[in-house]
C-alpha positions as CSV (number, residue, x, y, z in Angstrom):
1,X,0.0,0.0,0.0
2,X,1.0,3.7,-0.6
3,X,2.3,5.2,2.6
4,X,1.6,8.6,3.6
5,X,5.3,9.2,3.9
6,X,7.7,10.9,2.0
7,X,11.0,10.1,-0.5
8,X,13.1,9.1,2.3
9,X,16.6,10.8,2.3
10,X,17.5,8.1,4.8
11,X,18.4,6.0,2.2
12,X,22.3,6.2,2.6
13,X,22.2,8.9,0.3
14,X,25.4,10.1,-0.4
15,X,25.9,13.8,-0.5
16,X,28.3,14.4,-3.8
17,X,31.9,15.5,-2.7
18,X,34.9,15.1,-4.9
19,X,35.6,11.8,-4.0
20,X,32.5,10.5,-4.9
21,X,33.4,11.0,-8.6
22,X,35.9,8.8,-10.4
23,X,39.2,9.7,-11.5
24,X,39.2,10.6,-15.0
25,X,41.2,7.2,-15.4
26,X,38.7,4.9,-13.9
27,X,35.9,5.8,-15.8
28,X,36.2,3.0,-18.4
29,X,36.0,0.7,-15.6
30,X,33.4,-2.2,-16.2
31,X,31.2,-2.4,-13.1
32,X,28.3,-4.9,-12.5
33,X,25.1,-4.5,-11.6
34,X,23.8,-5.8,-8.4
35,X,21.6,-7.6,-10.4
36,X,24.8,-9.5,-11.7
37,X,24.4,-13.0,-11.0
38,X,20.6,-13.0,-11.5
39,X,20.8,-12.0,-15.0
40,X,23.4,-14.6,-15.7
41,X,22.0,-17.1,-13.6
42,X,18.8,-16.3,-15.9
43,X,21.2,-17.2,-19.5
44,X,21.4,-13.6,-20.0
45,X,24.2,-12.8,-23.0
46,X,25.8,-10.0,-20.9
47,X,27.6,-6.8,-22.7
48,X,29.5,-3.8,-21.8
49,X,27.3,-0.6,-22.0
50,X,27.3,2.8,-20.4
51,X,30.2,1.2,-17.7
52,X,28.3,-1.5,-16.7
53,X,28.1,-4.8,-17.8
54,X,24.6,-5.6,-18.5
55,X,21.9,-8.4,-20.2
56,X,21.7,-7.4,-24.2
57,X,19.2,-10.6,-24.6
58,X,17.9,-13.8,-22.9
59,X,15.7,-15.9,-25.2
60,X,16.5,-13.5,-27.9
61,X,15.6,-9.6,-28.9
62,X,12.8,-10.9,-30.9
63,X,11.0,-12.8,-28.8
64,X,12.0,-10.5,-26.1
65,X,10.4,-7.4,-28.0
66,X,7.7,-9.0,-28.9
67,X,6.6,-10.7,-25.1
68,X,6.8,-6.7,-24.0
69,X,4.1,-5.5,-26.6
70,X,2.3,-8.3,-25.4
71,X,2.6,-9.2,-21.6
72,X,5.4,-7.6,-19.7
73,X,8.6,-7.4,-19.3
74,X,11.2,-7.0,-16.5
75,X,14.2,-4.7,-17.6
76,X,17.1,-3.5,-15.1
77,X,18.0,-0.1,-15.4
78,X,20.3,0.2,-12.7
79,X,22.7,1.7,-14.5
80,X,21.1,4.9,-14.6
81,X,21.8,7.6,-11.7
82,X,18.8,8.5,-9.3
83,X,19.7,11.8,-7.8
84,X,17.8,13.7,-4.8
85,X,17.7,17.5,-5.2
86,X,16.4,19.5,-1.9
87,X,17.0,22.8,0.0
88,X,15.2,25.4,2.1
89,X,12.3,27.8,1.9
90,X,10.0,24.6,1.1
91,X,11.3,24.1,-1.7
92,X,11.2,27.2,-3.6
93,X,14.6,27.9,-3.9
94,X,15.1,24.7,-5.1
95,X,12.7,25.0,-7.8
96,X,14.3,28.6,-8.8
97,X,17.7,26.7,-9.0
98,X,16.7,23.9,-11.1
99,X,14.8,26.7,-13.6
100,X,18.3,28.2,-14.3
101,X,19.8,24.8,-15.5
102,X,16.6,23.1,-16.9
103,X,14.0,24.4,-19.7
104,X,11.0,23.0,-18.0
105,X,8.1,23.9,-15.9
106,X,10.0,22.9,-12.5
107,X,7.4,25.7,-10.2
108,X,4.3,24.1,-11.9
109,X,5.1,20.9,-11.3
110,X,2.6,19.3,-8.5
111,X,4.0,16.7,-5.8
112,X,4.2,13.4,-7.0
113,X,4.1,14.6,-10.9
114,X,6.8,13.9,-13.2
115,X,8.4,16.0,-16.5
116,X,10.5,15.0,-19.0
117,X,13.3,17.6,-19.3
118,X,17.5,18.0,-20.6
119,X,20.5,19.7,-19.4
120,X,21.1,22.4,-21.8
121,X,24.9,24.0,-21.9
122,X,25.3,27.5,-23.6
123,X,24.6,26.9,-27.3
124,X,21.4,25.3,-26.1
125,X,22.6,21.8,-26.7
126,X,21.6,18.5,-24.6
127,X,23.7,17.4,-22.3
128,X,21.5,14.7,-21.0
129,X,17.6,14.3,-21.3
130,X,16.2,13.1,-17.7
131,X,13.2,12.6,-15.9
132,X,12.0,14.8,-12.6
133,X,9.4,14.4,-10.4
134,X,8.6,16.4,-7.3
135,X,8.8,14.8,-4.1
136,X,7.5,16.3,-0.1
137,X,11.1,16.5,0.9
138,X,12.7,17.9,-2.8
139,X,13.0,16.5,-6.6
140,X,13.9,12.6,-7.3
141,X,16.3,12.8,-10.8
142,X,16.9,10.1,-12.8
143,X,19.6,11.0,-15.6
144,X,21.0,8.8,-18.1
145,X,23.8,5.9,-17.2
146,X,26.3,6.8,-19.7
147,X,26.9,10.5,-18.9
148,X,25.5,10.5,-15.2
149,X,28.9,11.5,-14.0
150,X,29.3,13.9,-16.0
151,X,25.6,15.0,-14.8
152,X,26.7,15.0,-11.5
153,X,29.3,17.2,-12.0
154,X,27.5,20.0,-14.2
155,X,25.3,20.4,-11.4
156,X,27.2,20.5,-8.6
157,X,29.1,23.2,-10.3
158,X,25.9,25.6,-11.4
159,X,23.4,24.5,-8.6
160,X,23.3,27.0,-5.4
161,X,25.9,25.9,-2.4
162,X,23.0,26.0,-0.2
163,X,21.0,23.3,-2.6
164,X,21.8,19.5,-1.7
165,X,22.3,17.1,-4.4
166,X,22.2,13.3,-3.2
167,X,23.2,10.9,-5.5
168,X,21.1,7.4,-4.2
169,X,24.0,4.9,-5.0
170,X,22.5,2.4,-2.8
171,X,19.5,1.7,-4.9
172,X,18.7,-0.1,-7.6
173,X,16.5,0.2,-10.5
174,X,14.0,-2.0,-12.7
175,X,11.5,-1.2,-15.6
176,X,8.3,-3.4,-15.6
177,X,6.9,-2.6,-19.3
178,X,3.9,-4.1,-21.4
179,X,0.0,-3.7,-21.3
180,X,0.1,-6.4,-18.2
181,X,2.8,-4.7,-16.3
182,X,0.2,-3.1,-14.3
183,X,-1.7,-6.9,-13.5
184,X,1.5,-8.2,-12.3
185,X,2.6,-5.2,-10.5
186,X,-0.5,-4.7,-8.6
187,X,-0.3,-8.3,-7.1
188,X,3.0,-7.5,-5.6
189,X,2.9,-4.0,-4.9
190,X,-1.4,-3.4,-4.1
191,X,-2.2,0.3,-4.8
192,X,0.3,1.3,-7.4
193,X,-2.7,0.9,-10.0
194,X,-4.1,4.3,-9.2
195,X,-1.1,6.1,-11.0
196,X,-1.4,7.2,-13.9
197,X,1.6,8.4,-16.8
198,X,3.8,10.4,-15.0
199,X,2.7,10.5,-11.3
200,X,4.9,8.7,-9.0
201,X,4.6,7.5,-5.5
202,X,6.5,6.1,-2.0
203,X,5.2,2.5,-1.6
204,X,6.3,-0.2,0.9
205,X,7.3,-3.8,0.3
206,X,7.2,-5.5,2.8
207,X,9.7,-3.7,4.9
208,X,11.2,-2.2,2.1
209,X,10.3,1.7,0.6
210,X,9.9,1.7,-2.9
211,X,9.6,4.5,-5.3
212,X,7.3,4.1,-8.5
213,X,6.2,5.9,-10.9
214,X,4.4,5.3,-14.0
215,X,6.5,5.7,-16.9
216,X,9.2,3.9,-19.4
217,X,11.0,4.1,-22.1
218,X,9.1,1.8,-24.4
219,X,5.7,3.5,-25.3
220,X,4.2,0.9,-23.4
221,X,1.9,1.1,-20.5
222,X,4.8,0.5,-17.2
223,X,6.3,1.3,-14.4
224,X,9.6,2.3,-13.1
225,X,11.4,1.0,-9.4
226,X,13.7,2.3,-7.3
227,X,14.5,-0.7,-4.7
228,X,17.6,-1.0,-2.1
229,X,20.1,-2.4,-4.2
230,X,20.5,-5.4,-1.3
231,X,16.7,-6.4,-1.8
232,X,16.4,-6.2,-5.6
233,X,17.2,-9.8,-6.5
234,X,14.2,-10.8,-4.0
235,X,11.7,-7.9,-5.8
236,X,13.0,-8.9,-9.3
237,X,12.2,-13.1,-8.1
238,X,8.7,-12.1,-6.9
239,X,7.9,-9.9,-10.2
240,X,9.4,-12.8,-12.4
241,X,7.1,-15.2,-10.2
242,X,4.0,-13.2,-12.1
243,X,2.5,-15.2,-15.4
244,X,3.0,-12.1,-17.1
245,X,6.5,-11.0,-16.5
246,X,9.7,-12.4,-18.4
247,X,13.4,-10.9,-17.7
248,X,14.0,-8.6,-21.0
249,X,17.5,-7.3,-22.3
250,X,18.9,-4.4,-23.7
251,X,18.2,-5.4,-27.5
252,X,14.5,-5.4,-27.1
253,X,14.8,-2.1,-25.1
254,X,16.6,-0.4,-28.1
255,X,13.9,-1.9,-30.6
256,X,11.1,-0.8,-28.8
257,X,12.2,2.4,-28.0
258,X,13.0,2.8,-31.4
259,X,9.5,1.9,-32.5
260,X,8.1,4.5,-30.0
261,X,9.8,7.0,-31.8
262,X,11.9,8.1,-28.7
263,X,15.4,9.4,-28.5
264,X,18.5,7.6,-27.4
265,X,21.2,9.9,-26.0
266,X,24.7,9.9,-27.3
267,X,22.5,8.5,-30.8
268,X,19.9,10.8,-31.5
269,X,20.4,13.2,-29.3
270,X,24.0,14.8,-28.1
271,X,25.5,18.6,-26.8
272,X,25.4,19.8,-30.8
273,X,21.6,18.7,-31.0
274,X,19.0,21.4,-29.4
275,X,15.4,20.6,-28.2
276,X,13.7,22.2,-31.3
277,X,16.1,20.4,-33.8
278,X,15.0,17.4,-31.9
279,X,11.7,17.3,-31.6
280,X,11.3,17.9,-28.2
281,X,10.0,21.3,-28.2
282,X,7.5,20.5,-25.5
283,X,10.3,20.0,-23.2
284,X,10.4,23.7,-23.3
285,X,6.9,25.0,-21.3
286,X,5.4,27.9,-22.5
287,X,6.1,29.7,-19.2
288,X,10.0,29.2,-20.1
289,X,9.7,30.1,-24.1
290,X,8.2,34.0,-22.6
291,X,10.6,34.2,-19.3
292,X,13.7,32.2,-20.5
293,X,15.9,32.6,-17.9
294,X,17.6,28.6,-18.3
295,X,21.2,27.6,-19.7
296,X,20.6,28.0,-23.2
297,X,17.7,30.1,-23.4
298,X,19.1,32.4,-25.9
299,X,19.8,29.9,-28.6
300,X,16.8,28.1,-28.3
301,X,14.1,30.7,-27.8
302,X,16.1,31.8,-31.6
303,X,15.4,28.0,-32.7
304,X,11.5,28.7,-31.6
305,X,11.3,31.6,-32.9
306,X,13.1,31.8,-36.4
307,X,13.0,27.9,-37.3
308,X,15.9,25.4,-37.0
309,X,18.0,24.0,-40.6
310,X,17.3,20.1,-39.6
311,X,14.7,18.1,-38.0
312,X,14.7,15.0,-36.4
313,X,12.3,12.3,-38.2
314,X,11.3,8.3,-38.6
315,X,12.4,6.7,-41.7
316,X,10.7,3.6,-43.2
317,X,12.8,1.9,-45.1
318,X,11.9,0.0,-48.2
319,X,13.0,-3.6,-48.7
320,X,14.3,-5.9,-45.9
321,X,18.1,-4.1,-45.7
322,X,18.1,-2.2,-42.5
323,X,19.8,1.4,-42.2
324,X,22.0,1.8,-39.1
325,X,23.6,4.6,-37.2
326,X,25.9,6.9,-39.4
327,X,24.6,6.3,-42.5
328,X,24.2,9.6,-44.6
329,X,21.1,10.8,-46.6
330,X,20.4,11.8,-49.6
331,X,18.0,14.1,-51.9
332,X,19.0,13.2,-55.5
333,X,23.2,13.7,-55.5
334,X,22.7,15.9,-51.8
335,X,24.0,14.9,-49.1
336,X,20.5,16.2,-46.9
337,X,20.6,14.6,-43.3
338,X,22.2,10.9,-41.2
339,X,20.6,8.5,-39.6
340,X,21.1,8.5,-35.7
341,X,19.5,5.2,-35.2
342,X,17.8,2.2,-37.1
343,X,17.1,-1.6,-37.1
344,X,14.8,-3.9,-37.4
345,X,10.6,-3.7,-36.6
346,X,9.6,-6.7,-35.1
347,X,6.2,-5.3,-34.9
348,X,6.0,-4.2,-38.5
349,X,8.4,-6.9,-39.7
350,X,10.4,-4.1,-41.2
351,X,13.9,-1.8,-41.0
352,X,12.8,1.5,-39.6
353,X,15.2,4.2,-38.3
354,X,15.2,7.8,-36.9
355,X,17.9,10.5,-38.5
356,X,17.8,14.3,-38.9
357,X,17.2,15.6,-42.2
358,X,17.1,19.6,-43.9
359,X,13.7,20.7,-42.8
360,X,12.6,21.2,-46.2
361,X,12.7,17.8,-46.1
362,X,11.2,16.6,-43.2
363,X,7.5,16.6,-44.1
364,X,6.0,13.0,-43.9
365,X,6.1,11.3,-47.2
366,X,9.4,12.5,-48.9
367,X,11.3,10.6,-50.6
368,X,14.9,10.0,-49.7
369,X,18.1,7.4,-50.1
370,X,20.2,6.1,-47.3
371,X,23.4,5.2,-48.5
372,X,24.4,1.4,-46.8
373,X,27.4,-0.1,-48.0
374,X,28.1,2.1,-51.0
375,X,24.8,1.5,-52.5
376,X,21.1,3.7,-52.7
377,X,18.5,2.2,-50.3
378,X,14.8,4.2,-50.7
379,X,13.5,5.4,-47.3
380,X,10.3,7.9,-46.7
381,X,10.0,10.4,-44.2
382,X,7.2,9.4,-41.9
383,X,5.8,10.6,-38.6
384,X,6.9,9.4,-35.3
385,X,6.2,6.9,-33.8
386,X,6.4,4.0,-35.0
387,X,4.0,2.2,-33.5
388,X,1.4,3.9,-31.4
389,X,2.5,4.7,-27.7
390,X,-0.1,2.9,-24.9
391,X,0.5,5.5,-22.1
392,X,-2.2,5.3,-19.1
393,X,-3.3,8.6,-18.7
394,X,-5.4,10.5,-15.8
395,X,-8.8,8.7,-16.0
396,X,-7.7,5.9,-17.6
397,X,-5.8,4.1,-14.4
398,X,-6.7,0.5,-14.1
């Protein structure tokens, strides 16, 4: 059941000092997961990827892709950093902080509400692209695994010294994702059907305070954990104990993220790219386009205002060759636009990938060529996503 209780800080949180960021020369260090042995013990393929190494498949990314759209399926995300932002004044001056580094609605945004939102530097580019939710005691952060050290460090250096940033290294983190994530879920964890997309709550397990929220990276219907890392193998046992739930690697999570038409940092979106050229323009409230006022306002209020030179768009490819990462596009003998990321549809049995392109091009239904192995394969600009997203929104909570 929910309790009426708060985002705990109690959690060994560790308050960010120079130590707790590795030396430049450790950073390429493989880590595991504490999820580790599980996955292997499980006949997970295991991979390096963002530091860690972690499950790329178990039964296979087809199978594993297609058992999400379908049931549910368990993903560990652990990888990623969960920060805890908090200071005085109940909060305000935390929110007035996070407004000066973030291009979101941070003072609108209600307790136990969620927003999708980036680090910006000072040509407007993404540093990261996170998610934030307002907590009783401050904001919960989760930021991606790949750059979450270098996260860390961008805000300790432009946040306040009387705002705390606490970086939760003693938790862990899984993804339950699929239309039946919410039947399985619900048997574990009663009460945590009332959410809806985007709200988040403190439940306990047990003994155990867990913090969910509904939300994912799939375009499925799902929900995201934060667990103590020394009780996650028991959590991940009693959700894999559920009819509907199978262990699910990071190949299916690229595909059906990919389908969902959503962005993969570091692929399709990096510190050159801007929220406008990315299609993310409603990470930027309306409240923020009038006051600016955040790290990079000037450059991309100018991108709102007077248009951007490339847009970020799907790609359906025709014939079965897919169309990967790097490979250029072309209008005739032009060189218009790249592909940031591609593969294979198991839901439309069909290659698909996500690129930018010259705006003039970026309407849905222009024709284009990818260029793949020095020859011409035909791709069409199409809307995104994919494959329609399955959100549970406010009303809709089953």
């Amino acid at each position: 059941m929910s309790t009426p209780g708060i985002l705990d800080l109690s959690w060994k949180a560790t308050k960010m000092s120079d130590q707790n960021i590795p030396a430049e020369d450790g950073i390429d260090e493989i880590l595991n997961l504490p999820l580790d042995a599980w996955h292997r013990a499980k006949g997970a393929r295991m991979v390096p990827f963002a530091g860690y190494t972690m499950p790329i498949q178990y039964e296979g990314i087809i199978a594993e892709h297609r058992w999400t759209r379908d049931q549910a399926g368990l993903f560990d995300v652990s990888h990623m950093g969960q920060l805890i932002v908090s200071g005085e004044d109940d909060g305000v001056a935390v929110d007035d902080a996070l407004e000066a580094l973030l291009p979101g609605d941070i003072k609108g945004l209600a307790e136990g509400k969620m927003r999708y939102s980036l680090l910006l530097n000072d040509e407007g580019g993404a540093l990261d692209d996170l998610m934030i939710t307002r907590t009783p005691t401050g904001f919960y952060v989760v930021v991606n695994g790949a750059v979450k050290w270098e996260d860390i460090g961008h805000l300790r250096e432009y946040l306040p010294d009387e705002i705390t940033l606490n970086h939760l290294e003693d938790r862990a983190l899984l993804a339950l994702q699929g239309p039946k994530a919410v039947n399985a879920l619900e048997r574990v964890v009663p009460g945590v059907s009332r959410l809806c997309f985007m709200e988040a709550d403190m439940f306990i397990w047990g003994e155990d305070p867990l913090w969910i929220s509904r939300s994912g990276y799939t375009g499925e219907d799902g929900f995201e954990i934060s667990v103590p890392a020394d009780h996650v193998e028991r959590l991940a046992d009693a959700l894999c104990a559920q009819p509907e739930v199978k262990p699910i690697g990071l190949g299916a999570r690229d595909s059906l993220r990919l389908e969902a038409g959503l962005p993969l940092y570091g692929h399709d979106l990096d510190e050159t790219i801007d929220p406008i050229e990315a299609d993310l323009g409603f990470a930027v409230s309306k409240r923020r386009r009038m006051d600016g006022g955040f790290m990079g306002a000037g450059p991309v209020l100018a991108a709102i205002a007077n248009g951007v030179s490339r847009k970020r768009v799907g790609l359906h490819v025709e014939g079965k060759m897919p169309v990967r990462e790097g490979a250029l596009l072309f209008s005739g003998a032009e060189q218009v636009g790249r592909v940031t990321s591609g593969g294979h549809s198991p839901s439309l049995d069909r290659p698909i990938a996500m690129g930018f392109v010259a705006t003039a091009l970026a309407q849905p239904g222009t024709p284009l060529e990818a260029e793949v192995r020095g020859k011409r394969v035909p791709v069409i600009v199409t809307a995104l996503p994919f494959v329609p997203h399955h959100y549970v929104r406010k009303g809709a909570a089953k």
